[in-house]
N, C-alpha and C positions, 0 to 999 in steps of 0.2 A: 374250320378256321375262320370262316365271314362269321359267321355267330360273335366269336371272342373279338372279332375286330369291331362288329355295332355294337356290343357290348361294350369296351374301352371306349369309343365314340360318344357313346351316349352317357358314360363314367363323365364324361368329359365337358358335359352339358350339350353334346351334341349338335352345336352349331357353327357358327364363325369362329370360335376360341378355338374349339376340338380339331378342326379342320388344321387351322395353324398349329392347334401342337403337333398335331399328326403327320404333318408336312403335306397336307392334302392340296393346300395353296404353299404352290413353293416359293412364290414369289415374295409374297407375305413373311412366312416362316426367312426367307433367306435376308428380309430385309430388317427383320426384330432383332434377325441375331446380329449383322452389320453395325445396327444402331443404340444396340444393347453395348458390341464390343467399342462402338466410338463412343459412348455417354460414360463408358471406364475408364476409357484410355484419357479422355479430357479430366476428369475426376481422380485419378489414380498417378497417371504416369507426367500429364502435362502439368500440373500444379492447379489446376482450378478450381474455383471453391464453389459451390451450389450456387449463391448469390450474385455471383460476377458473372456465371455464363446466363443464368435467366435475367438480368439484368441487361445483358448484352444481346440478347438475342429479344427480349421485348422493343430496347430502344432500337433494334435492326429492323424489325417487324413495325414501328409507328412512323419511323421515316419511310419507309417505303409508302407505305397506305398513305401517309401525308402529299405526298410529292405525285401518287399514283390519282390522287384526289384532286389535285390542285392541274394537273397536265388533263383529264379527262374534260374538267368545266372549260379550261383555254383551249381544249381541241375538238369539243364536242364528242365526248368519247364516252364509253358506260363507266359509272362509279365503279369501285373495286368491288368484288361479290362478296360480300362479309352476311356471312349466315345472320340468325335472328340471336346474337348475345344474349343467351341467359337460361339459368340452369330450370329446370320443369319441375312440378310438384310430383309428376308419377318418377323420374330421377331420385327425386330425394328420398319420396316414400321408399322405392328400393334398395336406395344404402344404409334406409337407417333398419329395414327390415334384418339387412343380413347383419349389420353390427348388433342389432338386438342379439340375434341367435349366436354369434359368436361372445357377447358380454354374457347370456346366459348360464353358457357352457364353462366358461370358466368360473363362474358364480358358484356353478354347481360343483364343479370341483373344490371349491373352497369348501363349499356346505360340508362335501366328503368327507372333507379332511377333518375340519375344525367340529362338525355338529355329530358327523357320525363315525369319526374316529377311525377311518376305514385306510387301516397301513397300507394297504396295495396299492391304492391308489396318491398316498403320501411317499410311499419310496417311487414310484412310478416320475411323479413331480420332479423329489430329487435328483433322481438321477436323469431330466431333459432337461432342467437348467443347470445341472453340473456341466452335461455335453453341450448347451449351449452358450456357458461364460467358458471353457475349454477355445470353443471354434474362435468366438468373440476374441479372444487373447492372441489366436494365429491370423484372424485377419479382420479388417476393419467393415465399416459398415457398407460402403459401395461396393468393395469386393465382394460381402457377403450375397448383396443384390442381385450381382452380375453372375454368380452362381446358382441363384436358385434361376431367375432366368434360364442362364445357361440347361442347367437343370429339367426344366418345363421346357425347354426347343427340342435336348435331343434324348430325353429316358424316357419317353411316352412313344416315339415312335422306333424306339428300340424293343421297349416289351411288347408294341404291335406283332413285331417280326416274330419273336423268340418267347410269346406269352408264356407256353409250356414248360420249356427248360426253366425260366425264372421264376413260375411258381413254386413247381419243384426244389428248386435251390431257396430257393425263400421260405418254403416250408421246413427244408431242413434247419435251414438258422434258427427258424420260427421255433423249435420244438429245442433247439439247443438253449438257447435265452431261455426259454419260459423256465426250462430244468434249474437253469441261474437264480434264474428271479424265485422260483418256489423254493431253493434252498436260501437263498437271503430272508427269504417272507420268514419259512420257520426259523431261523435265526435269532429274527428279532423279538420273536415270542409267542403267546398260541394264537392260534388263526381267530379272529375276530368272533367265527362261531364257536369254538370251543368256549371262549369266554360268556357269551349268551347264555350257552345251555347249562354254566354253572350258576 
């Protein structure tokens, strides 16, 4: 069973992130989901709109530092410890690396669709943004957040526990769907290769 647990770990990128999904730092983990559930509840249930509370909480944040700044010089006291403001070239290189591979990936499946005609993976399309203007309709977009969140806190260190049972049970679904999906495929007419070889 530690095999399949460095294995999900390392699934996981295996470092700070993994730890907190895993609940390895509980402190961490117990405090994502606290701040995940209060940045809903302000969003969702109290009325607030994105721009009022980052608004409200930058100008809480500049008076502070203002006044924290102004009492240190009148009292001989250290400045506020304000890191070095500003984003780094190896930062940027690294977000645009991963948005590259993720804009490719979907590029490719365009090419699929459009240049090579490949149904399986155009019903495949259909039917994840059918289930996702579906989900879209029952709940709005903070809610949706606050679930995949939620989501990422506690089914990583659920299938930690119970890996076995849920692959098992996921491969049976796995082999049920596929039967779905391959009787939809010939449905819509012959398979991709049958058309080739005539």
């Amino acid at each position: 069973m530690a095999t399949h647990h460095r294995t999900l770990h390392a699934l996981l990128g295996g470092g700070t992130v993994a730890d907190v999904l895993l609940w390895r730092r509980r402190n961490v983990s117990a405090a994502a989901v606290a701040g995940a559930t209060t940045v809903w509840f302000l969003f969702e249930r109290a009325g607030y709109s994105l721009p009022s509370v980052l608004s409200n909480a930058l100008l809480l944040l500049v008076v502070i530092l203002f006044f924290w700044a102004k009492s240190a010089s009148l009292l001989n006291r250290p400045l506020p410890p304000l890191p070095n403001l500003e984003v780094s070239d190896v930062v940027v290189e690294k977000a645009a690396d991963h948005a590259l591979v993720w804009v490719n990936r979907v590029l490719g499946v365009g090419h699929d669709i459009a240049i090579k005609r490949d149904r399986t993976v155009f019903i495949q399309v259909i039917l994840v943004l059918w289930v996702v203007s579906c989900i879209g309709m029952v709940f709005n977009f903070f809610t949706l957040i606050y679930i995949g969140v939620m989501f990422s806190l506690l089914v990583p260190p659920f299938y930690e526990k119970h890996q076995d049972l849920v692959d098992e049970k996921v491969g049976l679904v796995h082999g049920v769907l596929s039967k779905h999906f391959a009787t939809i495929i010939s449905k819509t007419g012959q398979p991709s290769k049958q058309k080739k070889a005539e």
